[in-house]
N, CA, C and O atoms as CSV, one atom per row, in Angstrom:
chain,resi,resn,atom,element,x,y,z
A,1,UNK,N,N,-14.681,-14.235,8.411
A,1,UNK,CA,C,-14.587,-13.263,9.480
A,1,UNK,C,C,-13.878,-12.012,8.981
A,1,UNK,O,O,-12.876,-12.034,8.267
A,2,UNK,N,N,-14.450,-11.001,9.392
A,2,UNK,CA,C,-14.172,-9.489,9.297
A,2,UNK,C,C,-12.677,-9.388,9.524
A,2,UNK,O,O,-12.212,-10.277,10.238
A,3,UNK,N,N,-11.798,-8.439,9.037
A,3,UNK,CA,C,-10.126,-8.456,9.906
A,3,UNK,C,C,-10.539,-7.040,10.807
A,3,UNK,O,O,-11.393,-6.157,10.731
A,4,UNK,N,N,-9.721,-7.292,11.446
A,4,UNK,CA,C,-9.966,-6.015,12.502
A,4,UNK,C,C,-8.565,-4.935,12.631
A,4,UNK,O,O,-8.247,-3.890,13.198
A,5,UNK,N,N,-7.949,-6.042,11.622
A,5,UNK,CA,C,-6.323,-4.964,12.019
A,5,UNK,C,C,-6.512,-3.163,10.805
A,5,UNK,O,O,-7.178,-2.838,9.822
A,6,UNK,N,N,-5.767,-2.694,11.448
A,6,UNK,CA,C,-5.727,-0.859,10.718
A,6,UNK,C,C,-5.254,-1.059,9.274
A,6,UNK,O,O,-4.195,-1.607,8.970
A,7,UNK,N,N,-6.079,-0.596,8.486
A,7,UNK,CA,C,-5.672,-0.362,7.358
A,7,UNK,C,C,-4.149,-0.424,6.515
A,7,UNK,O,O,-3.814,-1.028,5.496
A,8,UNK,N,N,-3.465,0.426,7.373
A,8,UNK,CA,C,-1.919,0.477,6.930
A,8,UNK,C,C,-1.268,-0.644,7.638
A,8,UNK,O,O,-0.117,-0.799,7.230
A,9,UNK,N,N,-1.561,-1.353,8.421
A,9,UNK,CA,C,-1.389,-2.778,8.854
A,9,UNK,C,C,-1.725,-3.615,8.202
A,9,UNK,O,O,-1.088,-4.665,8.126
A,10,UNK,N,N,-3.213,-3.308,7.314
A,10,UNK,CA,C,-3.282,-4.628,6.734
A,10,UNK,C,C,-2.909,-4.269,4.909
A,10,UNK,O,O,-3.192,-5.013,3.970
A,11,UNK,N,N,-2.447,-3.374,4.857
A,11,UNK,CA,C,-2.093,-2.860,3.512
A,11,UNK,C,C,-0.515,-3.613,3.412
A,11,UNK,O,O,-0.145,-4.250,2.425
A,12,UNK,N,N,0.372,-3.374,4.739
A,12,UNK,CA,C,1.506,-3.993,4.741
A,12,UNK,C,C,1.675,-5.664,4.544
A,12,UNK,O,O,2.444,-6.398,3.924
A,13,UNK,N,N,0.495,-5.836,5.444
A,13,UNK,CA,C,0.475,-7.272,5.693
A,13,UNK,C,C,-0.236,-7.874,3.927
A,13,UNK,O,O,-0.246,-9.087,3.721
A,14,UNK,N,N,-0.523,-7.350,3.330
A,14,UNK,CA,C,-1.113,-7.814,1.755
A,14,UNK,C,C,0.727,-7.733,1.005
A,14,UNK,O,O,1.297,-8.611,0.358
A,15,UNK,N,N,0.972,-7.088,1.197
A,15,UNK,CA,C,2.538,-6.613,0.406
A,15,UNK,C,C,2.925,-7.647,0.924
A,15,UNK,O,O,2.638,-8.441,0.028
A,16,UNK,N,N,3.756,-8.755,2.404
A,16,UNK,CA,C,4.046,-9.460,2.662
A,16,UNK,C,C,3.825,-10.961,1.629
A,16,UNK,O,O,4.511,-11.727,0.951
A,17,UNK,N,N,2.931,-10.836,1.889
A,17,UNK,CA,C,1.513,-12.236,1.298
A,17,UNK,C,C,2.177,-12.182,-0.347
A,17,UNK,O,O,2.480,-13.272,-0.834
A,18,UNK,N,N,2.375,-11.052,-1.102
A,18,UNK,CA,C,2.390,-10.794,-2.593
A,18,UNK,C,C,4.245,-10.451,-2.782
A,18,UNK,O,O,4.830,-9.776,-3.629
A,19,UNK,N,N,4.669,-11.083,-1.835
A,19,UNK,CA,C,6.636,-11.048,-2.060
A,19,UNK,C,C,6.853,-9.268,-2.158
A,19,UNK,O,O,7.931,-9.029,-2.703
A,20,UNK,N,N,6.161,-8.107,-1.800
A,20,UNK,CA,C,6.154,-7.141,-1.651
A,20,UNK,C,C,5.777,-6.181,-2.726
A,20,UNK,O,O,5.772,-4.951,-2.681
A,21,UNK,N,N,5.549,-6.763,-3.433
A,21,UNK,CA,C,5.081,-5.690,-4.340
A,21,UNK,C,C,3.481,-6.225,-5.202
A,21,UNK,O,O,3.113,-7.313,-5.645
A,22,UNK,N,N,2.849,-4.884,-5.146
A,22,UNK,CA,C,1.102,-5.670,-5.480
A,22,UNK,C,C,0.983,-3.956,-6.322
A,22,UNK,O,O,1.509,-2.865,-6.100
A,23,UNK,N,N,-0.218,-4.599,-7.575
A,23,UNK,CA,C,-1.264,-3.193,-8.361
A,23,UNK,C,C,-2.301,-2.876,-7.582
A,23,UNK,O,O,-3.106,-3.711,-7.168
A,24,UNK,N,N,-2.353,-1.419,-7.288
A,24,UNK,CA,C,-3.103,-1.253,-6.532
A,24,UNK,C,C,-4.737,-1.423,-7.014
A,24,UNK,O,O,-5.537,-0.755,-6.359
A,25,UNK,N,N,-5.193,-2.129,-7.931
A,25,UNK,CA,C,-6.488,-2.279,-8.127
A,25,UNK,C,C,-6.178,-4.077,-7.109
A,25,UNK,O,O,-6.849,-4.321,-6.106
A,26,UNK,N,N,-5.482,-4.725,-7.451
A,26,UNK,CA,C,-4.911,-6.001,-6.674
A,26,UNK,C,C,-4.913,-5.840,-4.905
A,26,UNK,O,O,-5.607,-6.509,-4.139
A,27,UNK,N,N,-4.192,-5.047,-4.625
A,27,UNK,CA,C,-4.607,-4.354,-3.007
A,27,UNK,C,C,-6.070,-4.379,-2.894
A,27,UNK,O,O,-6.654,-4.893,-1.940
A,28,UNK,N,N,-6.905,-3.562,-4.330
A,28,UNK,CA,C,-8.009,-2.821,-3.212
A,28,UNK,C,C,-8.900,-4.642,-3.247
A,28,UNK,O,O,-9.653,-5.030,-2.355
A,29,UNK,N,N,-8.578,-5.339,-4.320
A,29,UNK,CA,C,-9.234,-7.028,-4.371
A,29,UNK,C,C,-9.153,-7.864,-2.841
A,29,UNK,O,O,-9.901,-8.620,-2.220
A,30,UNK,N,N,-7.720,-7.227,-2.619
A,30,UNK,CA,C,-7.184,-8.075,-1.315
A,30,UNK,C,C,-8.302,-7.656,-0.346
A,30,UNK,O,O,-9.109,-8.410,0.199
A,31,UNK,N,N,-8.200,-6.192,-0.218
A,31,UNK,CA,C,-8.824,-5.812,1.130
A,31,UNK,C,C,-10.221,-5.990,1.095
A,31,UNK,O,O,-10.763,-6.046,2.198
A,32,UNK,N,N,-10.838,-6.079,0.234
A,32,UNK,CA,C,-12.333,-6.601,0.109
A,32,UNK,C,C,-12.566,-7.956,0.633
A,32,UNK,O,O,-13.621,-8.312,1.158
A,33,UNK,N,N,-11.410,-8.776,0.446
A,33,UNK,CA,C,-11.451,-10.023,1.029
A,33,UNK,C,C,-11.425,-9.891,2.327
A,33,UNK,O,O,-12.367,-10.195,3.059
A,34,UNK,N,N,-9.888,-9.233,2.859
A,34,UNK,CA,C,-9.850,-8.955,4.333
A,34,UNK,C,C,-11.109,-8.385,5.430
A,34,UNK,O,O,-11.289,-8.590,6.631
A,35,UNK,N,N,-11.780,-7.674,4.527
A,35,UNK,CA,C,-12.219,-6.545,5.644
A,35,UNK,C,C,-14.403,-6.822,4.651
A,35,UNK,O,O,-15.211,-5.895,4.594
A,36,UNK,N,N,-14.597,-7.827,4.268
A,36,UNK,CA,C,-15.946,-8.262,4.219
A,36,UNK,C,C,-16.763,-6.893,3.141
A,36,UNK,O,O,-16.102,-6.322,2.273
A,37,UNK,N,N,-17.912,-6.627,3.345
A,37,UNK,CA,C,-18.125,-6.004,2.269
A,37,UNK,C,C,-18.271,-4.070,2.646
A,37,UNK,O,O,-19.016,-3.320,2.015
A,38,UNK,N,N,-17.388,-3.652,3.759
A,38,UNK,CA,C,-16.683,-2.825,3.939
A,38,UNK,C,C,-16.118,-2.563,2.656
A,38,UNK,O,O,-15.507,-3.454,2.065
A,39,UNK,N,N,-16.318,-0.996,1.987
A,39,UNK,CA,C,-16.097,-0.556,0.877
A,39,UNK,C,C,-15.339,0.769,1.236
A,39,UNK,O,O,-16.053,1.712,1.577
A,40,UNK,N,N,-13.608,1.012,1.194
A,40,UNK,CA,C,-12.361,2.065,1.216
A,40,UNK,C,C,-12.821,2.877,-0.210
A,40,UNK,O,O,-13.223,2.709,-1.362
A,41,UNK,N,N,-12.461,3.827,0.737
A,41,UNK,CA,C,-12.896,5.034,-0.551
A,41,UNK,C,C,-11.432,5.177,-1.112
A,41,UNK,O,O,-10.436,4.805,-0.491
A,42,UNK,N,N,-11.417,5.727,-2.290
A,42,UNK,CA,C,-10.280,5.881,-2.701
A,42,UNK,C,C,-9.491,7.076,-1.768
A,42,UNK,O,O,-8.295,7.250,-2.006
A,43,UNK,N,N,-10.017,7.739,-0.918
A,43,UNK,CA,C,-9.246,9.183,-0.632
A,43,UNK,C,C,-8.850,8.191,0.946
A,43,UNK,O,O,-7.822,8.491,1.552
A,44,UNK,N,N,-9.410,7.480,1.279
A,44,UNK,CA,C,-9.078,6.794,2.681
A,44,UNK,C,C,-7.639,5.731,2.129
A,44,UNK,O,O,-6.608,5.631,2.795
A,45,UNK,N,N,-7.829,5.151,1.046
A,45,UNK,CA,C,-7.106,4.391,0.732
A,45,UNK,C,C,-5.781,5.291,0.126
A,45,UNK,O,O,-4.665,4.772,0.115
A,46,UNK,N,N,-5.996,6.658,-0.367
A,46,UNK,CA,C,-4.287,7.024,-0.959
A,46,UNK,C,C,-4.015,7.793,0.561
A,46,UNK,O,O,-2.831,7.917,0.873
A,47,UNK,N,N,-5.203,8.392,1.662
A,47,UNK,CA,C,-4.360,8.457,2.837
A,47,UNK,C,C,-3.327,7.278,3.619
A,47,UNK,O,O,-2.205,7.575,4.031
A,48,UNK,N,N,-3.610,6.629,3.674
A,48,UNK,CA,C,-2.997,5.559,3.812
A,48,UNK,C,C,-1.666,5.188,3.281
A,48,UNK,O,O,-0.744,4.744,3.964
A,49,UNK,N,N,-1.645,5.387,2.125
A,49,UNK,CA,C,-0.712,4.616,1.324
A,49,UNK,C,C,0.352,5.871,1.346
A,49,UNK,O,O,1.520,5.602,1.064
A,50,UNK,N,N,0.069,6.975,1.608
A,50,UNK,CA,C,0.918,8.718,1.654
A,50,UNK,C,C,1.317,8.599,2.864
A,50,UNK,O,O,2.490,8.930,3.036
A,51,UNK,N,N,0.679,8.194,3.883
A,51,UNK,CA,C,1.309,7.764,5.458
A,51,UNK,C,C,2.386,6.785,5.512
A,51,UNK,O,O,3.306,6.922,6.318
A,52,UNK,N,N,2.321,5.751,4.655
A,52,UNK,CA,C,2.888,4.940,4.739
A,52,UNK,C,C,4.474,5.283,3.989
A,52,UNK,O,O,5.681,5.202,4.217
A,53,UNK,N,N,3.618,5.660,3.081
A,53,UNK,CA,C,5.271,6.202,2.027
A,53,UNK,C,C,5.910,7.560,2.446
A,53,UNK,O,O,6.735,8.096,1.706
A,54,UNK,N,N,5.644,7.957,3.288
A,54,UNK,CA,C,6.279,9.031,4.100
A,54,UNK,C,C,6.403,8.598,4.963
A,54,UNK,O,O,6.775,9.462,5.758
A,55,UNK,N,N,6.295,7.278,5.612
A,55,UNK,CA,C,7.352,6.787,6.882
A,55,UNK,C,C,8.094,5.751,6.432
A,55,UNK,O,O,8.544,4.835,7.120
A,56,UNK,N,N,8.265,5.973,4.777
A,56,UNK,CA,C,9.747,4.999,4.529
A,56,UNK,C,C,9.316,3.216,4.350
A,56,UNK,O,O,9.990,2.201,4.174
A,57,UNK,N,N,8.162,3.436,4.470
A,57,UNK,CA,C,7.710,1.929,4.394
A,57,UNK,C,C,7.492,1.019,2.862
A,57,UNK,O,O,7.825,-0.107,2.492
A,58,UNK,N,N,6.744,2.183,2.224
A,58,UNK,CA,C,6.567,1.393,0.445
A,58,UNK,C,C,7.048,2.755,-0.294
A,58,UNK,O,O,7.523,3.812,0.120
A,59,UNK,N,N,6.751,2.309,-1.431
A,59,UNK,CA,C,7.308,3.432,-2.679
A,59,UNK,C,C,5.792,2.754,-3.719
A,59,UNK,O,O,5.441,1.600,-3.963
A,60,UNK,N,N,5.229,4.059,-4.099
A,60,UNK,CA,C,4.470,3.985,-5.009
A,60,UNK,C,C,4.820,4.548,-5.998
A,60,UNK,O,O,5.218,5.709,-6.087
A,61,UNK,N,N,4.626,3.287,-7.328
A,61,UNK,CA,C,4.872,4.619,-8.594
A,61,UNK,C,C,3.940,4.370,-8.983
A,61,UNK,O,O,3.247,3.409,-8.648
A,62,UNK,N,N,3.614,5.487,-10.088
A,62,UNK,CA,C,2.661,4.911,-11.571
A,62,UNK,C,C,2.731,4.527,-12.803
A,62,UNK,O,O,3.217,5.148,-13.747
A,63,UNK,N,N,2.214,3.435,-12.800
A,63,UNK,CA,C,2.399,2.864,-13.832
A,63,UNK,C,C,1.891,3.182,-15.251
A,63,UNK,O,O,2.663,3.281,-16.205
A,64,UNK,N,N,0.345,3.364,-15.363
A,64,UNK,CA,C,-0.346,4.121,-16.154
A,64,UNK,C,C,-1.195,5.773,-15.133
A,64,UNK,O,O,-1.019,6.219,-14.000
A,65,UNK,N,N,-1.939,6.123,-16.109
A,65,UNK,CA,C,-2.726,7.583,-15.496
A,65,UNK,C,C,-3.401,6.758,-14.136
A,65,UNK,O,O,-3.220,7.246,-13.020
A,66,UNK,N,N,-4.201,5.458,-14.295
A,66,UNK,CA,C,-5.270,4.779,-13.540
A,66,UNK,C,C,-4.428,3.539,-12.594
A,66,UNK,O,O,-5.047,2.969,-11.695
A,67,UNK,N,N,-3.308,3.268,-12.820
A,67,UNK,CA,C,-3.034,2.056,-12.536
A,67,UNK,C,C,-1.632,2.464,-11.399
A,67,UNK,O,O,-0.819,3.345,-11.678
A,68,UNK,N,N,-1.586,1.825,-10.411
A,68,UNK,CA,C,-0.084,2.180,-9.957
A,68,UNK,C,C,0.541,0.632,-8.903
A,68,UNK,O,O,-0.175,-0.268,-8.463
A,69,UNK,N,N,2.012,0.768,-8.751
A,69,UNK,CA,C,2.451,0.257,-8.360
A,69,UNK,C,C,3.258,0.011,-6.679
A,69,UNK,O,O,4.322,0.545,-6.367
A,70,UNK,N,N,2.720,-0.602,-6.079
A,70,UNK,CA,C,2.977,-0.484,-4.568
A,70,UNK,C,C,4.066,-1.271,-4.374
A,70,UNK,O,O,3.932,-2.386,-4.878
A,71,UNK,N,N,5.459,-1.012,-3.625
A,71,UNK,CA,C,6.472,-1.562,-3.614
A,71,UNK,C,C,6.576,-1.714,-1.515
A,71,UNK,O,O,6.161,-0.794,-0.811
A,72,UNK,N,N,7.119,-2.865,-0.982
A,72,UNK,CA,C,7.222,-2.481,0.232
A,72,UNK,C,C,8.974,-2.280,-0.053
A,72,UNK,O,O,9.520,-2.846,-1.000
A,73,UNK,N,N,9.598,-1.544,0.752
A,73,UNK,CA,C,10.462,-1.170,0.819
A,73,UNK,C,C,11.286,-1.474,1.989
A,73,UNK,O,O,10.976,-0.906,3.037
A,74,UNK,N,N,12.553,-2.493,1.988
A,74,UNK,CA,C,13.061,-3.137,2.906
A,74,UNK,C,C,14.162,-2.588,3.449
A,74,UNK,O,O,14.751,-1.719,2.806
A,75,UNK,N,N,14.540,-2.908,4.457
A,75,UNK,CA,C,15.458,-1.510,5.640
A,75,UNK,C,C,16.990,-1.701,4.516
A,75,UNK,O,O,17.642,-0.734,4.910
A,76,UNK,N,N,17.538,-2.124,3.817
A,76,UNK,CA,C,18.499,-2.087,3.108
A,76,UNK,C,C,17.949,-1.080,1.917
A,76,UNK,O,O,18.809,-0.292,1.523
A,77,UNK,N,N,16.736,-0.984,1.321
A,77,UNK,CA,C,17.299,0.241,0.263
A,77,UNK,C,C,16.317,1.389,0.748
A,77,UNK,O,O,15.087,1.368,0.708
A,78,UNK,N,N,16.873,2.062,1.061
A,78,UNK,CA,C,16.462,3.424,1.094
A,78,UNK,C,C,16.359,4.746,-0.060
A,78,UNK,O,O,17.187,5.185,-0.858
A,79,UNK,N,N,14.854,5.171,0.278
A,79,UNK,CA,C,14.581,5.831,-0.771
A,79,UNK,C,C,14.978,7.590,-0.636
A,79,UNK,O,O,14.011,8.270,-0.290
A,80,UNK,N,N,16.282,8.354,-0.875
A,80,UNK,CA,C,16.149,9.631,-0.277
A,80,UNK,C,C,15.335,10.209,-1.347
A,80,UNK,O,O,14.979,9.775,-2.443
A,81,UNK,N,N,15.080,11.645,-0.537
A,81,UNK,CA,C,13.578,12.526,-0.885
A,81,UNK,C,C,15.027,13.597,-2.255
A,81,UNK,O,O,16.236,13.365,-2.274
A,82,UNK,N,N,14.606,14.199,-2.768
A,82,UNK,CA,C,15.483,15.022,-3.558
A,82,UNK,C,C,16.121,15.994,-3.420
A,82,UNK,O,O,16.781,16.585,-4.276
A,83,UNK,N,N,15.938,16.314,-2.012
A,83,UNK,CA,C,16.856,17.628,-1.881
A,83,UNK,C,C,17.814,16.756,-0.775
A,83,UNK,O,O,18.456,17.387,0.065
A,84,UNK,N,N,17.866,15.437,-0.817
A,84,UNK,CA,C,18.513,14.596,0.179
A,84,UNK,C,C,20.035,13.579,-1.031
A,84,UNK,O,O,20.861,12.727,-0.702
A,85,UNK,N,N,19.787,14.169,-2.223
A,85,UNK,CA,C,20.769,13.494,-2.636
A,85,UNK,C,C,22.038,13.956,-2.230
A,85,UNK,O,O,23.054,13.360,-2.586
């Protein structure tokens, strides 16, 4: 069965499942599972993930040019922005 939950819902809910931190080629594996053969474009998928990390929720870095790293980010560490140090 299809998932029906929102993207950045079920992007969170994959981070849960993976102790919080997942590669985002690993995410996009997950959500193919979740969401049937529904195919996220990459520009739907870094909206998402820019929504999310601008409401304090994950931290993405990169790892290589192609490869990056999705962190969920738990109400004890907070990430300030740089003109916030």
């Amino acid at each position: 069965m299809k998932s029906q939950l929102p993207l950045r819902s079920a992007i969170i809910e994959i981070l849960r499942d993976n102790k919080g931190v997942v590669i985002d080629t690993d995410l996009i594996i997950a959500l193919k599972s979740r969401y049937g053969d529904y195919n996220f474009s990459n520009t739907e998928i870094n909206r998402n993930l820019l929504a999310l990390e601008t409401q304090g929720l994950i931290h993405v870095q990169n790892i290589t040019n192609r490869r990056r790293r999705i962190q969920q980010i738990e109400s004890e560490n907070v990430y300030m922005g740089v003109e916030e140090d």
